[in-house]
C-alpha positions, 0 to 999 in steps of 0.5 A: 500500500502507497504511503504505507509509512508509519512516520506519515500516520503519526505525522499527520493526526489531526490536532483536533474534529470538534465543532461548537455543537460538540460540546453540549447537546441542548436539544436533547437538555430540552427534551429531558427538561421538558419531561419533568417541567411540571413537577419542578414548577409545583416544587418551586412552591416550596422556594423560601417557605418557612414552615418547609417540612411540612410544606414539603410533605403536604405537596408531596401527598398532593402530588405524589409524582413530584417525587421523581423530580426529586433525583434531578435536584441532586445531579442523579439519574434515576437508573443510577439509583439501583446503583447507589445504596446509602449509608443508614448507619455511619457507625457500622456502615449498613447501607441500603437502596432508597430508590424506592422512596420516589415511586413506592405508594406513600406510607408514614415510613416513605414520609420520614425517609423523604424527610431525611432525604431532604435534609441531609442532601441539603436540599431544605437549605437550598429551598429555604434559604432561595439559593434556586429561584427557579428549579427549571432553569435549575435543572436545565443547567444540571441537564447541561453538566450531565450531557457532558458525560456524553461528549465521548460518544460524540465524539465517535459520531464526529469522526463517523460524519467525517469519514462518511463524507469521504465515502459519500465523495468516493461512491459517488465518483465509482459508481461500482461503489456503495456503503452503508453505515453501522453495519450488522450481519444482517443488515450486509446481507440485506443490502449487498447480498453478502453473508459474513461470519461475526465473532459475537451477535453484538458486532456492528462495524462503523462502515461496509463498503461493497464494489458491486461489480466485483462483489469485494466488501470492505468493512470500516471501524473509525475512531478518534482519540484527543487524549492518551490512555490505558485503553489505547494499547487495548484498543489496538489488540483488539483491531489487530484481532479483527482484522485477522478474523476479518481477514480470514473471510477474505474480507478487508479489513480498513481501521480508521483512526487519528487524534494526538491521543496516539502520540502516548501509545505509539508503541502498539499502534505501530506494531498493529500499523505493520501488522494490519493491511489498512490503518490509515487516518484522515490526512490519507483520507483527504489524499485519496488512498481509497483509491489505492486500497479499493482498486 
């Protein structure tokens, strides 16, 4: 393979892919702050009550939905509630899963569970003392900490939105040529007529690319890492692996992958570099080498 330099692939990593959208997902902060707009408007009654215990249980008895605000208000996700047991005994450490004390029917014991969550997540501070004058804004702006989280993900849709449109560019150049993305077994079969063998009934690949006049499919994974890591050296083992099981079938195998992340572990990515027929990143890309490794 021309440029088949390993010099070149580690020279050439893009210094960064981010777009402003990148950074926060608003419409999804939307979406999710939409759900329980309702619920925060009712608790923003409580909001510099001084008798807010009580307050805060007779609303609670009215509205009993509320409740599942309540997590919200603390930056917990309700699914991580399962995971999160709390301390009932500091002495001897007893902890126990309250999830239940925001869905369960409301009992005598579900009141007074509440109203130690609202002390000591410092919650009744909060509400008592106007620290939060308005909860939906309030938890807009958790809602907004919380899609952080999901920058790593985006990332991986960065780089497939770039590599897709250098397959959308080359497909329609070679009209041999077609693609589809996220890629499963069945989904391969269905739109090429190629049955491939998967190592595990979860595989999806990034990309499948197919020349229809020669029936050779070439299946695509692309990532991109702004920063190094442990996970680096695993990462290239595991493509090393695929590409030989890939390769097995007769299939190619493209692993397609950029970020200075690498310059922490170039080590392994070199070894998998001579190892694997196409590790290539998105310089290469924009040079044309799809040309050379699909002719």
């Amino acid at each position: 393979m021309k440029n088949k330099n390993f010099n070149h692939l580690k020279d050439t990593f893009q210094e960064s892919i981010f777009t402003w959208d990148y950074f926060t997902d608003f419409e999804k902060v939307k979406i999710n702050i939409k759900k329980v707009k309702v619920e925060l408007n009712i608790l923003n009654s409580l909001i510099g009550e001084e008798n807010i215990e009580e307050e805060f249980i007779n609303l609670i008895c009215e509205y009993p939905k509320i409740r599942q605000a309540l997590p919200l208000l603390i930056a917990v996700r309700k699914d991580k509630l399962n995971d999160t047991p709390i301390i009932t005994d500091i002495y001897t450490l007893m902890a126990e899963n309250k999830k239940y004390i925001f869905y369960d029917d409301i009992t005598k014991n579900i009141k007074y569970e509440l109203l130690i969550f609202f002390r000591e997540s410092g919650l009744k501070d909060i509400f008592q003392n106007r620290y939060i004058k308005n909860l939906v804004d309030y938890c807009f702006g958790v809602e907004v900490g919380f899609d952080t989280n999901a920058r790593k993900n985006r990332t991986g849709t960065l780089m497939e939105n770039i590599v897709s449109n250098y397959l959308d560019n080359f497909c329609n150049k070679h009209t041999d040529f077609s693609y589809i993305e996220q890629a499963t077994q069945k989904r391969i079969l269905e739109n090429f007529n190629y049955k491939i063998d998967i190592d595990k009934n979860s595989r999806r690949f990034d990309f499948a690319l197919h020349n229809n006049k020669t029936n050779k499919l070439f299946l695509i994974e692309v990532n991109y890492y702004s920063s190094g890591g442990s996970k680096l050296k695993a990462t290239a083992g595991e493509y090393q692996y695929l590409n030989d099981f890939i390769k097995s079938q007769n299939i190619k195998f493209i692993w397609i992958t950029d970020g200075k992340g690498w310059l922490t572990a170039l080590n392994p990515l070199e070894e998998i570099f001579k190892h694997n027929d196409y590790v290539i990143n998105i310089d290469m890309l924009k040079n044309g080498i799809l040309n050379e490794i699909c002719r």
